[in-house]
KOLFIVEX-460762 format. One record per residue: x, y, z of N, C-alpha, C, O, CB in turn; residue number from 1; residue in one letter. Coordinates in steps of 0.02 Angstrom, whole numbers. Glycine has a CB too. Example, Ala and Ser with C-alpha at 12.3 -4.5 7.8 and 13.67 -1.06 7.14 Angstrom:
# KOLFIVEX-460762
((660,-284,390),(615,-225,390),(660,-165,390),(712,-166,423),(565,-224,452),1,A)
((642,-112,354),(684,-53,357),(645,2,394),(670,57,402),(704,-30,286),2,S)
# end
This chain:
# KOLFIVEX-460762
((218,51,-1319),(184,72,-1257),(172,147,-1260),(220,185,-1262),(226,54,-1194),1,X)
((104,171,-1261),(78,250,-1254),(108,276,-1193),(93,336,-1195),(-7,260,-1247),2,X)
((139,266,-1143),(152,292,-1079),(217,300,-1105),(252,265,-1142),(137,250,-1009),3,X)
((227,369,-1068),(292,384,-1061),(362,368,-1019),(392,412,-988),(282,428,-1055),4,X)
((375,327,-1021),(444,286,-990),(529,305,-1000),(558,347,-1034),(439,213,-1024),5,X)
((555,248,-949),(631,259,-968),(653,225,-937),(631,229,-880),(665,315,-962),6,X)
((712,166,-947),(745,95,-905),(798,148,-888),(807,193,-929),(774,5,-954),7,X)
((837,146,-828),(868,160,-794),(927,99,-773),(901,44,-766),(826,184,-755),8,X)
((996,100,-763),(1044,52,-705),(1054,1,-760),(1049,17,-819),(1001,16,-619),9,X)
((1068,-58,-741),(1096,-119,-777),(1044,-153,-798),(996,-155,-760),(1140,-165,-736),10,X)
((1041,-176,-839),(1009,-199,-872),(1018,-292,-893),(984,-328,-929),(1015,-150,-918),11,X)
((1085,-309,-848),(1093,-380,-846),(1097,-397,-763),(1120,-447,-735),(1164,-404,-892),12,X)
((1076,-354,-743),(1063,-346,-661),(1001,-408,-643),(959,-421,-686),(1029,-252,-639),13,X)
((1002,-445,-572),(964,-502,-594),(887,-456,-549),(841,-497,-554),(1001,-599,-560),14,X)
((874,-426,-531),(799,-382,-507),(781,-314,-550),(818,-265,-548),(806,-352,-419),15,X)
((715,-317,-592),(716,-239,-607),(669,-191,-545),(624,-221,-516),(676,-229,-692),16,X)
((680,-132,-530),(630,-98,-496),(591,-72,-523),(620,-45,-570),(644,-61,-463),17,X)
((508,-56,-526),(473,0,-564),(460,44,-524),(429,23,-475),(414,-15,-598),18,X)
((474,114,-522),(464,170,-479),(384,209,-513),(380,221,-573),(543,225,-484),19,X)
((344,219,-479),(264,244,-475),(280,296,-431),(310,292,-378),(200,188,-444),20,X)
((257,347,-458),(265,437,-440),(213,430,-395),(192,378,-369),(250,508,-508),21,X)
((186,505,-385),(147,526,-305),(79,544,-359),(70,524,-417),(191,616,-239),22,X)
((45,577,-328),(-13,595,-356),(-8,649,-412),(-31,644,-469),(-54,616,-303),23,X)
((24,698,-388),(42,768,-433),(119,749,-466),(149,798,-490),(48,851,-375),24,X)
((146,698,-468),(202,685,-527),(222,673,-555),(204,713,-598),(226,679,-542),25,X)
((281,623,-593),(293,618,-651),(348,595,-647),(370,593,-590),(285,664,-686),26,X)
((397,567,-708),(451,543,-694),(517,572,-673),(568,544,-653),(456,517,-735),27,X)
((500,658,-683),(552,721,-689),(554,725,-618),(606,739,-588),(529,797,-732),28,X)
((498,714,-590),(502,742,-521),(527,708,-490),(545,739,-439),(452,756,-488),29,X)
((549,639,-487),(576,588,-445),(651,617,-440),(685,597,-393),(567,509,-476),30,X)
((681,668,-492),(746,679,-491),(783,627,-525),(774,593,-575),(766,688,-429),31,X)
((845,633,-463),(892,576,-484),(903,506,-446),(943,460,-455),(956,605,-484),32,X)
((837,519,-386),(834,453,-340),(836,396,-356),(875,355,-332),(789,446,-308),33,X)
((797,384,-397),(799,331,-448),(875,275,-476),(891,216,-478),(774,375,-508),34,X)
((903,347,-493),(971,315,-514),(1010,317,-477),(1066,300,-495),(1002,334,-563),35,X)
((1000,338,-410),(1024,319,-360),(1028,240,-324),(1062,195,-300),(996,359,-331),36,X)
((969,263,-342),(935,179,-305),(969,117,-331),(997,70,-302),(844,160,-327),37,X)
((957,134,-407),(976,87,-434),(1057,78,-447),(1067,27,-480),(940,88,-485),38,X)
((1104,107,-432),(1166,118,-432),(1192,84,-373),(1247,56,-373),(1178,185,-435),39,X)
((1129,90,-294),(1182,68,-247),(1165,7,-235),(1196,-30,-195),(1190,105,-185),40,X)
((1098,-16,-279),(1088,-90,-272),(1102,-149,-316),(1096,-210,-311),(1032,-97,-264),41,X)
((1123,-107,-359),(1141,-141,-423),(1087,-193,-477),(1091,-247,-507),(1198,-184,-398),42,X)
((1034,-131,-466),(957,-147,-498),(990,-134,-564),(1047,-119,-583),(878,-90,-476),43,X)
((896,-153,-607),(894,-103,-683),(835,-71,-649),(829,-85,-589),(876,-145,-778),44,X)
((797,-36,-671),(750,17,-668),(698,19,-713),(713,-9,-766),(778,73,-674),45,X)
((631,46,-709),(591,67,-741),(532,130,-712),(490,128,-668),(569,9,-761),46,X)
((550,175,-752),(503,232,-728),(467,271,-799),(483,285,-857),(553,292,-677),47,X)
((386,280,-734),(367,283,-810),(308,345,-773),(303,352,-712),(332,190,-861),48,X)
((269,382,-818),(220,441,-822),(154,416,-841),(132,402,-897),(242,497,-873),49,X)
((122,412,-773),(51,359,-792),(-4,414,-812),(-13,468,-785),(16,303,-713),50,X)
((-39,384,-867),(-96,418,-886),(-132,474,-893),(-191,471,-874),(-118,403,-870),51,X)
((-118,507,-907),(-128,580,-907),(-89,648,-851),(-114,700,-830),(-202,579,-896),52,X)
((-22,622,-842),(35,637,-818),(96,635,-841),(116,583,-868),(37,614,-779),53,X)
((149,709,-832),(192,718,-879),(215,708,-949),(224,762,-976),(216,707,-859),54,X)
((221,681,-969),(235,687,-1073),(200,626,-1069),(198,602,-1126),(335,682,-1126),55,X)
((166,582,-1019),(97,544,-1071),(64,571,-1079),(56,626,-1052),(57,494,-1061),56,X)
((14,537,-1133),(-56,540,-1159),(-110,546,-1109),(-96,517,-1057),(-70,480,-1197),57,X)
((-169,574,-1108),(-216,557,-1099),(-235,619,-1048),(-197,665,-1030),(-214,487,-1083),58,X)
((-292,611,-1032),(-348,678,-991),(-341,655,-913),(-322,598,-901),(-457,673,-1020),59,X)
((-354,689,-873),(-377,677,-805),(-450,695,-779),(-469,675,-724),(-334,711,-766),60,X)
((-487,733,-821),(-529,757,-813),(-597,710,-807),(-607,654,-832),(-522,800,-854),61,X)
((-652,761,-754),(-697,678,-748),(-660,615,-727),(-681,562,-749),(-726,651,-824),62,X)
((-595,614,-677),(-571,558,-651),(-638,511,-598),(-688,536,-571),(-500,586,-608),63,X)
((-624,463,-597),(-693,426,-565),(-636,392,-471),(-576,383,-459),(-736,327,-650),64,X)
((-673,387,-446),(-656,377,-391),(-624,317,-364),(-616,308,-303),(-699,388,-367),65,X)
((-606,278,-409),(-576,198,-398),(-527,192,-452),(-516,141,-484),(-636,131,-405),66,X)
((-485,276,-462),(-427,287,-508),(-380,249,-481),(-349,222,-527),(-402,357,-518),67,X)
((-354,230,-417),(-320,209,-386),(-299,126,-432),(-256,103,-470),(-354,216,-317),68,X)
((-363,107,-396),(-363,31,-446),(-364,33,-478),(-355,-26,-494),(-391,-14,-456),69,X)
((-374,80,-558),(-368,87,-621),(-283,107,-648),(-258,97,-703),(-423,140,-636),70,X)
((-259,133,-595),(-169,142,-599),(-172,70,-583),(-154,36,-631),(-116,204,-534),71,X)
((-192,29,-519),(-148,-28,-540),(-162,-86,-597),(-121,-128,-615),(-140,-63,-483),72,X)
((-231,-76,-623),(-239,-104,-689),(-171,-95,-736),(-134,-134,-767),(-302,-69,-723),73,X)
((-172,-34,-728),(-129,5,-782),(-45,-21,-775),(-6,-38,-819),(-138,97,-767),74,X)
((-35,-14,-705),(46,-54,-690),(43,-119,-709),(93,-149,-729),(74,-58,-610),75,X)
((-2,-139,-705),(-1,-228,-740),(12,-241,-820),(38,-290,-847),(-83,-267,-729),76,X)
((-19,-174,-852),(-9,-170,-928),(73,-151,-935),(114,-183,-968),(-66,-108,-966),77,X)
((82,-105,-906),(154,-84,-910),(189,-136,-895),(229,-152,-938),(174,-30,-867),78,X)
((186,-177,-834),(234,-220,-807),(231,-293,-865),(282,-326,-877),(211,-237,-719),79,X)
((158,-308,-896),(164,-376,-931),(217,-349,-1005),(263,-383,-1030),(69,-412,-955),80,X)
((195,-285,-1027),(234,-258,-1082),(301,-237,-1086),(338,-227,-1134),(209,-215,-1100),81,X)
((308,-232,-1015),(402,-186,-1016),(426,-243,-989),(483,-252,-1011),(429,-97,-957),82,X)
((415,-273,-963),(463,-313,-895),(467,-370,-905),(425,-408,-879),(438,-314,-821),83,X)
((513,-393,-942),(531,-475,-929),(532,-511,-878),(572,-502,-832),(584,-491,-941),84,X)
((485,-564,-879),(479,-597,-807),(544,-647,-804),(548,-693,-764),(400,-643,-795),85,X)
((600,-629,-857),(659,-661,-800),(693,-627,-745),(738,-653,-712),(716,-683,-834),86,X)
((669,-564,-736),(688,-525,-688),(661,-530,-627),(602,-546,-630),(682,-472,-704),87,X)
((683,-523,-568),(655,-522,-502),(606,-461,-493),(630,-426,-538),(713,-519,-449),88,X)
((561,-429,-472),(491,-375,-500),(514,-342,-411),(511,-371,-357),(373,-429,-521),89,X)
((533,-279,-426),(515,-255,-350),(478,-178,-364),(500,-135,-403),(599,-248,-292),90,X)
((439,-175,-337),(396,-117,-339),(425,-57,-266),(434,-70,-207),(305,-151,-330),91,X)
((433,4,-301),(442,92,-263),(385,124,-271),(364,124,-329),(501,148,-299),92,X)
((354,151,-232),(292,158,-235),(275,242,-192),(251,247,-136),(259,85,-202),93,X)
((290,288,-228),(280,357,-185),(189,377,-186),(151,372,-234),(334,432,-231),94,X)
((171,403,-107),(109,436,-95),(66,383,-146),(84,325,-156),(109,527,-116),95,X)
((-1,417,-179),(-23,367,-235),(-22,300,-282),(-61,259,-305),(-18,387,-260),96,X)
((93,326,-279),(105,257,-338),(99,219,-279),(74,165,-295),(189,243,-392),97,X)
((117,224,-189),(141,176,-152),(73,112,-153),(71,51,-153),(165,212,-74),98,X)
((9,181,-155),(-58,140,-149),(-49,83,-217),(-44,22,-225),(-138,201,-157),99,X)
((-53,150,-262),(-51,75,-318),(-30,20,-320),(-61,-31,-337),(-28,77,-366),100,X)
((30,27,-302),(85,-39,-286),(56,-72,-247),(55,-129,-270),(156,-29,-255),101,X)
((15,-70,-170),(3,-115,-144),(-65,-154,-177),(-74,-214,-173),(5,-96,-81),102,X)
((-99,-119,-200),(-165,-150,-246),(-138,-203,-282),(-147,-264,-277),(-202,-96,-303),103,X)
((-93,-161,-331),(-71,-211,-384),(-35,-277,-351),(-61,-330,-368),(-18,-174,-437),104,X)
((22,-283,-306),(26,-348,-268),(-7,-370,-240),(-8,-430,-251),(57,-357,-235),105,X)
((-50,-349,-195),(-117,-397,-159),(-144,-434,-235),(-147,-496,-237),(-199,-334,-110),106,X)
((-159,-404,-281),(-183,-463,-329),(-140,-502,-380),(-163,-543,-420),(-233,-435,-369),107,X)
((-64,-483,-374),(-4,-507,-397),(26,-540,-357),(85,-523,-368),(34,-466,-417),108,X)
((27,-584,-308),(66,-588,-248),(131,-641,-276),(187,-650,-253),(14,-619,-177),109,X)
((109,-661,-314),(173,-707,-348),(214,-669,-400),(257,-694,-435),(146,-777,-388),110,X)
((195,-607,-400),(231,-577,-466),(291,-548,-433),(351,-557,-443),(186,-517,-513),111,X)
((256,-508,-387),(307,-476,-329),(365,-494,-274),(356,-520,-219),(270,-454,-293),112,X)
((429,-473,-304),(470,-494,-248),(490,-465,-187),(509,-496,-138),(517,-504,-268),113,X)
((482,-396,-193),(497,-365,-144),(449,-290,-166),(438,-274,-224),(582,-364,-136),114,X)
((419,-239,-87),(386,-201,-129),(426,-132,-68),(456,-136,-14),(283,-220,-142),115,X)
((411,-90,-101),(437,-19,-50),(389,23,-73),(370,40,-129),(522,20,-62),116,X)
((366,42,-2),(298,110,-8),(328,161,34),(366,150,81),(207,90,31),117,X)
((309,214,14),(315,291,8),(286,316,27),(280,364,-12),(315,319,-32),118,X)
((227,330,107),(206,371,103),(132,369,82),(95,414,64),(244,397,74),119,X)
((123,304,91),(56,262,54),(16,280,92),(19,302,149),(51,182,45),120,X)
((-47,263,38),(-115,293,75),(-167,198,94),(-155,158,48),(-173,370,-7),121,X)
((-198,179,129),(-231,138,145),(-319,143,166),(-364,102,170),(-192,122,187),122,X)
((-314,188,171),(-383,206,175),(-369,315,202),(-314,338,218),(-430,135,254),123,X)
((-431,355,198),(-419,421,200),(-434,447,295),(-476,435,339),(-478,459,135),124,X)
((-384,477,290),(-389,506,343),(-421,586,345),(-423,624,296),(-325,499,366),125,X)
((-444,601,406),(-456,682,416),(-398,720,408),(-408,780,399),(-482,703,485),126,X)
((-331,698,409),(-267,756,389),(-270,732,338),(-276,782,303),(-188,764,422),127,X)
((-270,684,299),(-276,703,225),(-330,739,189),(-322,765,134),(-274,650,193),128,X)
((-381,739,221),(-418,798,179),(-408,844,217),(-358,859,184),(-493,794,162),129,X)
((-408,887,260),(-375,953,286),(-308,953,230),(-308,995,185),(-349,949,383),130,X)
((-256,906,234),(-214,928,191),(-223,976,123),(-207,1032,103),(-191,878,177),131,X)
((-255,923,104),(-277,923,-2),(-338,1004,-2),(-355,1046,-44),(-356,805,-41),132,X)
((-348,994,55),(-395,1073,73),(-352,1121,50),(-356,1157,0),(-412,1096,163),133,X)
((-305,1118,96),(-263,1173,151),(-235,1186,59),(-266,1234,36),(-187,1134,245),134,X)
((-197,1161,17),(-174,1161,-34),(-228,1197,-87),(-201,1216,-139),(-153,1094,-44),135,X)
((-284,1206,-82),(-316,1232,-150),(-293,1301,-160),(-281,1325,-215),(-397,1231,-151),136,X)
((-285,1351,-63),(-278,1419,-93),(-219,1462,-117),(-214,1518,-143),(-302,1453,-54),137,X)
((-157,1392,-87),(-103,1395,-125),(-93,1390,-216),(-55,1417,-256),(-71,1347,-95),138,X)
((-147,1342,-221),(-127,1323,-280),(-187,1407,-319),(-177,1430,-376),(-150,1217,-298),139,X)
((-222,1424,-288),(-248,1504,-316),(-196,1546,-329),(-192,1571,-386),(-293,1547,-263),140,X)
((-157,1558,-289),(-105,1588,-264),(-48,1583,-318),(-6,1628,-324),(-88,1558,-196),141,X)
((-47,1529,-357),(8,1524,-412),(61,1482,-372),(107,1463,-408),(40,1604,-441),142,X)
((66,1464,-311),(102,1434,-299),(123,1377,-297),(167,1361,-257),(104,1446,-277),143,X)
((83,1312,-362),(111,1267,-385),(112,1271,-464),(107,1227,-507),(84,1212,-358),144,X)
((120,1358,-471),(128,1340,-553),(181,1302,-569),(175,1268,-620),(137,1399,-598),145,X)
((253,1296,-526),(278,1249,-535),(289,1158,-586),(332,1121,-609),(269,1258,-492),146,X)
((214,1165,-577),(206,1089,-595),(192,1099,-671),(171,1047,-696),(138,1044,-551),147,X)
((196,1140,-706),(194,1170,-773),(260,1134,-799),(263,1093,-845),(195,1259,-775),148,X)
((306,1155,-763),(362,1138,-796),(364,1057,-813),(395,1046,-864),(420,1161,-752),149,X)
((336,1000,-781),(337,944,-796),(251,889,-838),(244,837,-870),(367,926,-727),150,X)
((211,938,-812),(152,943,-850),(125,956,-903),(85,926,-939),(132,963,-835),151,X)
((169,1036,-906),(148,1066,-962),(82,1109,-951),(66,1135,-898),(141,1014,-1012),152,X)
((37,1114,-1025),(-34,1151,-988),(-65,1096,-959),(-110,1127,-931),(-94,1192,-1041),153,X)
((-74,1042,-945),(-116,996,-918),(-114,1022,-843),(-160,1006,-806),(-92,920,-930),154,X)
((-51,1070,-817),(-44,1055,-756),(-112,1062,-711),(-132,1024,-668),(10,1093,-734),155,X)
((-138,1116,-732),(-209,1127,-688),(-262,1080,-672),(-300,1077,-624),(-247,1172,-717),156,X)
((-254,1029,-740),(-291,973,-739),(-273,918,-683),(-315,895,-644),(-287,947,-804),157,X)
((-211,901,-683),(-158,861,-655),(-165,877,-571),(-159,834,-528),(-80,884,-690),158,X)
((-177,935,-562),(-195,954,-475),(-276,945,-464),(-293,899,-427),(-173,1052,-451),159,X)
((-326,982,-494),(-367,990,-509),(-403,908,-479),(-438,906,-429),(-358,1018,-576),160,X)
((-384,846,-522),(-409,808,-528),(-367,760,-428),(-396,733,-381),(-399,788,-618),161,X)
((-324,769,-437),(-293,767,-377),(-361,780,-318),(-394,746,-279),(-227,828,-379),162,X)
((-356,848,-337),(-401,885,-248),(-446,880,-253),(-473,881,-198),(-405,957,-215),163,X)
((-499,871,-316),(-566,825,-308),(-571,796,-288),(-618,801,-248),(-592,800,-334),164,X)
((-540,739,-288),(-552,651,-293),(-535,636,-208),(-565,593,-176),(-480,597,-363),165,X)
((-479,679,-181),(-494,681,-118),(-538,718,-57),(-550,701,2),(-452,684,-110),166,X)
((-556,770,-93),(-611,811,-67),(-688,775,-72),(-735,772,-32),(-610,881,-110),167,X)
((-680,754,-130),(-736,703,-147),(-783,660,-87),(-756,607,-70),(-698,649,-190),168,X)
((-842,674,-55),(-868,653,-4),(-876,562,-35),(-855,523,8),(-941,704,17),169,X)
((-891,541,-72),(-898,482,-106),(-815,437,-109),(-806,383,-138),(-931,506,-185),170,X)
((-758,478,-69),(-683,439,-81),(-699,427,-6),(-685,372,18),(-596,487,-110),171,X)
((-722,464,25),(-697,453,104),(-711,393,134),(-689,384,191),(-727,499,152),172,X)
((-743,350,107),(-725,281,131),(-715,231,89),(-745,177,81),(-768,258,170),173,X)
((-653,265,56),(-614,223,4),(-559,181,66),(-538,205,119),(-566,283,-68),174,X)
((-550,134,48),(-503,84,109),(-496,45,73),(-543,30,36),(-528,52,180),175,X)
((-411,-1,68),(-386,-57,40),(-378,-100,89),(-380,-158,71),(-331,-50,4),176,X)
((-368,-90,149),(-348,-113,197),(-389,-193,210),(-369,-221,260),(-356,-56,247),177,X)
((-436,-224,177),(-434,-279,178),(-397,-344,119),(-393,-405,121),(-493,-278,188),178,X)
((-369,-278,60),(-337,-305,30),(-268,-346,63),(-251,-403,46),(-332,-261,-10),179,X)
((-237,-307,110),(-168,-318,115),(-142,-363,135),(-80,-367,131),(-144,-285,140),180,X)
((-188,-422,169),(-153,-485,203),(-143,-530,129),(-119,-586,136),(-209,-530,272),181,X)
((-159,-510,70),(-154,-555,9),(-77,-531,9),(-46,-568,-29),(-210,-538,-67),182,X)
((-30,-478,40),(38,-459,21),(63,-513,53),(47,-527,111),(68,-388,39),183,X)
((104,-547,16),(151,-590,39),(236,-592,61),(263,-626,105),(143,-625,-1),184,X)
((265,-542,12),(319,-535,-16),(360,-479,39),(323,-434,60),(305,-513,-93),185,X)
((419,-479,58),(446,-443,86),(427,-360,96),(445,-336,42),(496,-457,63),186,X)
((406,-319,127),(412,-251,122),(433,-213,169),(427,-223,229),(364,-229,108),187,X)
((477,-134,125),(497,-64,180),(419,-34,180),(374,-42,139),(569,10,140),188,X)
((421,-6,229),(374,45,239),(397,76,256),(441,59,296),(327,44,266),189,X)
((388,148,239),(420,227,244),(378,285,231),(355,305,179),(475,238,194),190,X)
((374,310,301),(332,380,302),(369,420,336),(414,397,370),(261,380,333),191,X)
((355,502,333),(382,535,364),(338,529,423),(278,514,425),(395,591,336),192,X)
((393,548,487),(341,570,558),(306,613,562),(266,615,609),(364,584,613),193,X)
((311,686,492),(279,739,508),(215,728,431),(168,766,416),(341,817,514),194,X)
((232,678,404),(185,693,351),(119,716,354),(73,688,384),(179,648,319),195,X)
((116,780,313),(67,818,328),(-11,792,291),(-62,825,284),(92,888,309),196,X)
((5,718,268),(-69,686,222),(-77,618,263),(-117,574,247),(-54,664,117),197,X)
((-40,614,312),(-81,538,333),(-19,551,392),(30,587,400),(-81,444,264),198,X)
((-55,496,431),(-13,489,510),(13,431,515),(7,402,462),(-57,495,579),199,X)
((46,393,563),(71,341,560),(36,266,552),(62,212,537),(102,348,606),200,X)
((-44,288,570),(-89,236,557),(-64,209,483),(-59,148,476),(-168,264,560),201,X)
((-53,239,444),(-49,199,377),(13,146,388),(12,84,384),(-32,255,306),202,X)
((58,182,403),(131,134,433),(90,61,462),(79,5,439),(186,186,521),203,X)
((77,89,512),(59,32,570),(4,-39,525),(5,-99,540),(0,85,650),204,X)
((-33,-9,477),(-97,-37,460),(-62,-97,411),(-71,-158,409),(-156,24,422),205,X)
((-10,-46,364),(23,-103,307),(72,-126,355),(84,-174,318),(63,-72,226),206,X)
((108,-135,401),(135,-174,426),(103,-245,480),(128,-300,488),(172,-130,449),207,X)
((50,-222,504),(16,-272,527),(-46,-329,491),(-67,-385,505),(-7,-240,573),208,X)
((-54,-296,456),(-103,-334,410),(-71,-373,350),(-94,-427,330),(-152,-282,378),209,X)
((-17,-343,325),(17,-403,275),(61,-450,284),(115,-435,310),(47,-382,231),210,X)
((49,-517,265),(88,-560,279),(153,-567,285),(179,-597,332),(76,-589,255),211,X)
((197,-530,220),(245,-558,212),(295,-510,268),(272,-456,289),(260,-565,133),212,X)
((350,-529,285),(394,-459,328),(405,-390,296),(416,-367,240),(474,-478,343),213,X)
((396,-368,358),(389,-286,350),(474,-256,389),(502,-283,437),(298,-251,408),214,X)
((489,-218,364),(532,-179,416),(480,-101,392),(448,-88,341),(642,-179,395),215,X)
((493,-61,456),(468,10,452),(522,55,461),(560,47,509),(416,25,501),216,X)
((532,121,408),(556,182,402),(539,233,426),(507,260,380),(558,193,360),217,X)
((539,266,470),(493,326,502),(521,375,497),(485,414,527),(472,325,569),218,X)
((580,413,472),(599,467,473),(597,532,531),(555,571,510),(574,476,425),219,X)
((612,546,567),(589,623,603),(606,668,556),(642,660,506),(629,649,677),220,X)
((565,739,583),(577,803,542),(577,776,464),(625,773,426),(656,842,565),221,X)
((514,759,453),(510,722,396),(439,745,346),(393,714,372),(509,644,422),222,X)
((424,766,315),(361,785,301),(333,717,254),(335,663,284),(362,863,261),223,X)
((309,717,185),(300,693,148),(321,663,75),(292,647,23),(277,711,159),224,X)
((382,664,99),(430,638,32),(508,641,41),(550,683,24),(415,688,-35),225,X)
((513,552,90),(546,540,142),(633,532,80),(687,510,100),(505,463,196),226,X)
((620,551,25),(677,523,-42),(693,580,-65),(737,581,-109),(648,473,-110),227,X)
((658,655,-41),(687,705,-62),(707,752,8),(759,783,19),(639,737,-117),228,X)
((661,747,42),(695,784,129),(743,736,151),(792,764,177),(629,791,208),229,X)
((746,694,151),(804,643,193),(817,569,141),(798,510,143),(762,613,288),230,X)
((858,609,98),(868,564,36),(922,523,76),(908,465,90),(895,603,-43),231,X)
((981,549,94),(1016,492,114),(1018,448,147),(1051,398,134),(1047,497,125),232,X)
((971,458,213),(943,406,258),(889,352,222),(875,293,229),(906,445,318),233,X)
((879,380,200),(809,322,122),(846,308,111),(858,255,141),(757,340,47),234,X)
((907,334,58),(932,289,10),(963,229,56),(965,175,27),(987,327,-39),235,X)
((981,232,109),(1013,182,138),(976,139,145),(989,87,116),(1041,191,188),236,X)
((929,141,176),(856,100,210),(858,72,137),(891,21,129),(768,153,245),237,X)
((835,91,98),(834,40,12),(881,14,24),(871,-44,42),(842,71,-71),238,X)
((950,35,24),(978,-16,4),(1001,-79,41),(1026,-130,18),(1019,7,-21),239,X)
((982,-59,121),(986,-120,158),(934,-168,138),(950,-226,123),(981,-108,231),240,X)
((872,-146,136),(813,-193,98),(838,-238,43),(844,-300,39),(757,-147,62),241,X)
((847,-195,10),(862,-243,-71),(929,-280,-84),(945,-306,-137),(860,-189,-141),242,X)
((981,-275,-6),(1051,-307,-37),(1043,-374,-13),(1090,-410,-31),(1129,-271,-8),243,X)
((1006,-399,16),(980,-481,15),(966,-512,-66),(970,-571,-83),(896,-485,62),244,X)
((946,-449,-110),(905,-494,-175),(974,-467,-226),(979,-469,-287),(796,-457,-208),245,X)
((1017,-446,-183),(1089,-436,-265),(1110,-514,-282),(1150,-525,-327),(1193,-384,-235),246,X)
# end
């Protein structure tokens, strides 16, 4: 497999999880949540650096506007190649990966046992582009050279292709949201209350439109990355979710 990966937790554990990063990350950035996760649920793990992100292969440049569904093409290659289907399949899904994840189950619905989104996007809102705005003159500013460290030189590319694709007048009526009643399978939903890229409509939208049960995570004093501002309250919420499937 060209993508850059790594199994995580037990590995005779009877569910694996695959964790899908945010838009701008990678597998470094997830930290140690991961093995968190998988520690208090008594998962195995899989995390991996999709496509022209962190120590994988490949360009971002000239990204086309239905990248979204082309990540979940791409989780399907990963998942038929890494993942033994004697395992139970539960998908973590931060900002971007959360979207992916739900693409990829609306057209997987039997693959999927359980899914957890992050922060997911469902169709674009006006605070998400004010957001991805508000971010370019920071990122002038040097203030995500940061993302060097897990990028490398791609990083410019790696944002770059990010704040296009949402600035992009041709995304703004990008919407999955008729995908989602194909979700069948148990799901958390988890956003912050303050997230500064989408409002609670996204919450509300994947919880009412997909079939299978939902519980919702809402965090207060919460911005956008409900596993690193309020890791311990997440980590719990996971692990109440997933201790039905130990």
């Amino acid at each position: 497999m060209a993508l850059n990966h790594a199994f995580i937790g037990d590995p005779t554990a009877k569910k694996i999880i695959v964790f899908l990063h945010e838009g701008l990350g990678s597998i470094a950035q997830w930290k140690a949540f991961p093995e968190l996760v998988c520690k208090a649920t008594n998962s195995y793990g899989l995390v991996y650096d999709r496509y022209g992100y962190g120590k994988s292969e490949g360009s971002l440049v000239n990204r086309k506007i239905d990248y979204l569904e082309q990540g979940a093409v791409e989780l399907e290659n990963v998942i038929d190649s890494l993942v033994p289907s004697t395992y139970d399949l539960f998908l973590y899904g931060h900002s971007d990966g959360g979207s992916i994840a739900l693409i990829y189950t609306a057209k997987h619905p039997l693959k999927v046992t359980g899914l957890i989104t992050e922060a997911a996007h469902v169709f674009v809102e006006d605070i998400t582009i004010a957001g991805v705005r508000a971010a370019l003159p920071y990122f002038e500013q040097g203030k995500f050279d940061g993302l060097k460290k897990y990028h490398g030189d791609r990083f410019q590319e790696v944002f770059m292709a990010w704040n296009k694709i949402w600035l992009n007048p041709a995304f703004r009526n990008w919407n999955i949201s008729p995908l989602l009643p194909q979700i069948t399978c148990p799901q958390l939903i988890i956003q912050g209350e303050d997230d500064q890229y989408g409002t609670l409509k996204q919450v509300e939208t994947i919880a009412n439109n997909t079939t299978g049960k939902s519980r919702v995570f809402t965090p207060k004093n919460c911005n956008h990355a409900p596993h690193k501002e309020n890791e311990k309250e997440t980590l719990l919420e996971v692990t109440r979710f997933l201790e039905p499937h130990n």
